[in-house]
N, C-alpha and C positions, 0 to 999 in steps of 0.2 A: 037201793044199794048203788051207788058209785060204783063207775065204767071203772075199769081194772089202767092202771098209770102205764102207757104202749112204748117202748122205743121200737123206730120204724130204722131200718139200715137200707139204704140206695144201693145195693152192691156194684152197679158200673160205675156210681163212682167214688166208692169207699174199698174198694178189690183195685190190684193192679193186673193187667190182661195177664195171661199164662198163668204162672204160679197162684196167682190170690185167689185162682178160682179151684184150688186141687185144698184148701179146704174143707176140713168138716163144718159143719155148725157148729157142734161144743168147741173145737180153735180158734174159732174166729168168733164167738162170745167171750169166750176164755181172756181175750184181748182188750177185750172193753167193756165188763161189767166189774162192779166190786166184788170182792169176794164173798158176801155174805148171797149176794144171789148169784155167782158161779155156784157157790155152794149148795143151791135148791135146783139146778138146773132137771136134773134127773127127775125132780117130782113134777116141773114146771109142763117137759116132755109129754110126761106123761096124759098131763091137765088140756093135752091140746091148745097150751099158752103160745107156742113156737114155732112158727108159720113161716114156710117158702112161698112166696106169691100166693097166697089166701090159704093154703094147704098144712095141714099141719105134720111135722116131721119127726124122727127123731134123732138124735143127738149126733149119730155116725155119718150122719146125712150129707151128700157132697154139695156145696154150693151150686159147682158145672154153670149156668147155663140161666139161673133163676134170677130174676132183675128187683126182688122185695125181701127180705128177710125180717119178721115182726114178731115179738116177744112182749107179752102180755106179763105186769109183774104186780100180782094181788094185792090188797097191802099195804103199797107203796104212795103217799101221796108228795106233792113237791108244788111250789108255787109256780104260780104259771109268768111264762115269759114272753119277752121280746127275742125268738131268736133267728132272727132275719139277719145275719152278719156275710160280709162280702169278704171275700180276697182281692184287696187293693195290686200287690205286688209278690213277685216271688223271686227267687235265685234256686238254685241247687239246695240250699240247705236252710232259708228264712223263708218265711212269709209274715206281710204286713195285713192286717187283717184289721173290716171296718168292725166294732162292735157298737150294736146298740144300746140306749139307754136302757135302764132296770133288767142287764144279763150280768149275771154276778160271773169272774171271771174264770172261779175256782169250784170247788164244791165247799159249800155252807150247812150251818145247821138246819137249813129247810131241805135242801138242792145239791143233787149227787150227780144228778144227770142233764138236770136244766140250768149248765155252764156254757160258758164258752168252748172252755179246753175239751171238755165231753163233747158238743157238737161238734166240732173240727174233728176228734179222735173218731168220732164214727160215722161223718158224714164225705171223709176225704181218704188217701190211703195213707194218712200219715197216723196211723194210730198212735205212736208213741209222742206225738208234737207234744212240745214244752212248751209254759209261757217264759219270756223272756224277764218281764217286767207287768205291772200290774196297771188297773183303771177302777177307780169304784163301781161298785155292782149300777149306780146310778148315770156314771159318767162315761159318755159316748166318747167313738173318734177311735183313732187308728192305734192297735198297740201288734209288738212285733213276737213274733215265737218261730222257735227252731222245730224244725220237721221231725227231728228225731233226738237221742239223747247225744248222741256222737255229736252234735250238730249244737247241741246247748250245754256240753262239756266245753266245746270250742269258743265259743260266743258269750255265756254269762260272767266269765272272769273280768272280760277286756268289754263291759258294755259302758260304761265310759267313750272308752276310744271308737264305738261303733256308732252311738247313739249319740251322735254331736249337738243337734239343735231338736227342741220341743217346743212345740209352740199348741198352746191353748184357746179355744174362746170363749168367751162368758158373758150372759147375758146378768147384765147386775141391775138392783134397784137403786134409782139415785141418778144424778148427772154429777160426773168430776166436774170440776172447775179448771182441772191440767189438761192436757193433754195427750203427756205420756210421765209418765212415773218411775223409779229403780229402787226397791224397797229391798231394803237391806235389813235382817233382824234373827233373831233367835226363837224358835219355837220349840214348842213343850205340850207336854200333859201338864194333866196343874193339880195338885194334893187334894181330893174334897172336890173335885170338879162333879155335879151332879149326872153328866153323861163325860162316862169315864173315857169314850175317845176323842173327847174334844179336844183338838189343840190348841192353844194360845199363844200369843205372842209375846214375849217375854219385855215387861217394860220395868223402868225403875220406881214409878210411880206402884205398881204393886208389889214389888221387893218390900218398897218401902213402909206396905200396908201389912206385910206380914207373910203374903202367899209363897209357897213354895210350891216349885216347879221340877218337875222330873225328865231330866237328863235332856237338857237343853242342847240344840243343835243348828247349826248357821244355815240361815237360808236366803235367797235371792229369786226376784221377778222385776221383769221389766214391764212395766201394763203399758198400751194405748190403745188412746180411744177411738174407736170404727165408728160408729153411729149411735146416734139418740134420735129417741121414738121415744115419746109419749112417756115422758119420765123414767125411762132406763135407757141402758148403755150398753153397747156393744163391745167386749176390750178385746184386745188381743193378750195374750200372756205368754213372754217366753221364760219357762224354769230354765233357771240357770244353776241349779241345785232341785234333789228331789227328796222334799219331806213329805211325810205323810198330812194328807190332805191340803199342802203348801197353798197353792192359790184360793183354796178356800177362809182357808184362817186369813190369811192375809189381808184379801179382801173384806170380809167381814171387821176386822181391826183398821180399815179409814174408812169404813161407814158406807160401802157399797156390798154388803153380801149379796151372792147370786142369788136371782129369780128361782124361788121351790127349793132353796137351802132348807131343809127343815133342823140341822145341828146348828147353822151359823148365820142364822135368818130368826128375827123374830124372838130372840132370846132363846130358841130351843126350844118352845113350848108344845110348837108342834113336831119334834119328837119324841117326845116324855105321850102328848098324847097320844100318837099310832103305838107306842107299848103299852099303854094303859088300858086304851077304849080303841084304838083304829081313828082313822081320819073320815070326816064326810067330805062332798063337794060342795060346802060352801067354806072350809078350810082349805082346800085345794084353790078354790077363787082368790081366801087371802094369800098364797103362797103364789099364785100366779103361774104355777104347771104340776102335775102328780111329781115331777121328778126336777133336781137341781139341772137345770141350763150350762154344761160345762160338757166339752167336746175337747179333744186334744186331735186336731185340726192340721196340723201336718209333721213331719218326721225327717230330720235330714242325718242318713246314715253316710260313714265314711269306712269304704271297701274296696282291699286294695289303691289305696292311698285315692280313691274316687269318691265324688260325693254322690249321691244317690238322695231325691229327694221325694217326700211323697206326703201325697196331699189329697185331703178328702175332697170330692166329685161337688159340684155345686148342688144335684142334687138333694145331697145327702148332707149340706152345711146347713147349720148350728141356725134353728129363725127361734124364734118368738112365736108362743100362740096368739093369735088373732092378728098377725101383725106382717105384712108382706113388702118385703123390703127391694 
């Protein structure tokens, strides 16, 4: 039998001093679980699933003074992750936060608690944080969320005006021959597409073969080129527009898709197989890392008419496996 799926709570530092600790347990579950196991919590109690520093409690139970709160949930299983994520930056009311690759941001049809926005909600005291804007569950690098709802009523209307410069990196297969590049174009879903989120790039040469495309939208990147190693390329990528998976279609339509693209690498074949059969590691060797090479690599916000710029740690930038730059 499979170990029972744990979430662990740090309470000094997911509690703020004074009030956060006059707490029950079931209120301060009650905050950050779903509701279908709020709704078991009583039997859960019972089950000595729900534990103050190794001790198990019940429900009425005051936080006071206890530095672990751990809730065993039978049952439940979720894929497992990366989720090592940092707090780059904060204000009063934002935080820029590093995620890492393969952490889905949200909750998925595998993953309710192994997110981003779940670990911040119960690893910080900002339970109620918002994301502001998104990253694929694959793609790393810094994305911005508001500490509470007041705070992303305020901020998601006007994230345009806040979120001025993006800037990506990408490890791609191929060497350009330019530079730097400004790809101006229209992208889409496309009718009959065999993986229904691919986007494409809308050109006239397949108008004119017949393909129709769904609900075509303008998009722009500036790409250049940082280094080549060994038959790939290093780009910078600033959106100047944000469509779904932009740098990725893009890229893959002039013949450089990223490093472990498995949608826009390789014809898609290895995503068709991880739904079919799963992937080994000597398809991972073709693809050249388990996950696509794509970081969004710094963030220039404008606050109170100020820029505000943030950038990921050299540590924590965008490499290449095997390959030390």
């Amino acid at each position: 039998m499979s170990e029972p799926f744990t979430l662990c709570f740090r309470l000094d530092d997911c509690c703020s001093s004074g009030d956060g600790r006059q707490f029950s347990v079931a209120e301060f579950l009650q905050q950050r679980l779903t509701a279908a196991d709020i709704a078991r919590l009583p039997e859960l109690s019972v089950a000595g699933y729900i534990r103050l520093d190794c001790r198990a409690v019940e429900l009425d139970t005051r936080l006071d003074d206890a530095s672990q709160l751990t809730i065993d949930l039978p049952g439940h299983l979720e894929d497992e992750v990366d989720d090592q994520w940092f707090l780059l930056w904060e204000n009063s009311e934002l935080m820029a936060i590093f995620k890492p690759h393969c952490l889905p941001v949200s909750r998925t049809t595998r993953n309710l608690y192994n997110t981003l926005i779940s670990l911040v909600r119960r690893q910080t005291v900002y339970a109620d944080a918002r994301l502001l804007h998104r990253l694929d569950s694959e793609t790393a690098g810094i994305i911005l969320l508001a500490k509470d709802g007041a705070a992303d009523r305020r901020w998601k209307p006007q994230l345009d005006q806040l979120l001025i410069k993006k800037i990506y990196h990408a490890w791609v297969d191929g060497v350009p021959q330019w530079r730097s590049k400004r790809l101006t174009c229209d992208l889409a879903e496309r009718l009959g597409s065999v993986i229904r989120s691919q986007m494409y790039v809308v050109d006239d040469a397949a108008l004119a073969a017949g393909q129709t495309y769904l609900k075509p939208r303008s998009s722009k990147t500036c790409f250049e080129v940082l280094a080549r190693v060994a038959g790939k390329s290093l780009l910078s990528c600033q959106l100047l527009s944000g469509r779904k998976h932009q740098i990725r279609a893009q890229l893959s339509y002039l013949g450089y898709p990223l490093v472990g693209d498995k949608i826009y690498g390789h014809q898609g074949r290895f995503y068709l197989k991880r739904i079919e059969q799963g992937l080994a590691d000597a398809d991972f060797t073709i693809l050249g890392s388990k996950h696509h090479l794509l970081q969004c690599a710094a963030l220039t916000l404008m606050i109170d008419g100020e820029a505000v710029e943030i950038v990921v740690p050299p540590a924590l930038r965008l490499g290449l496996p095997g390959i030390m730059l």
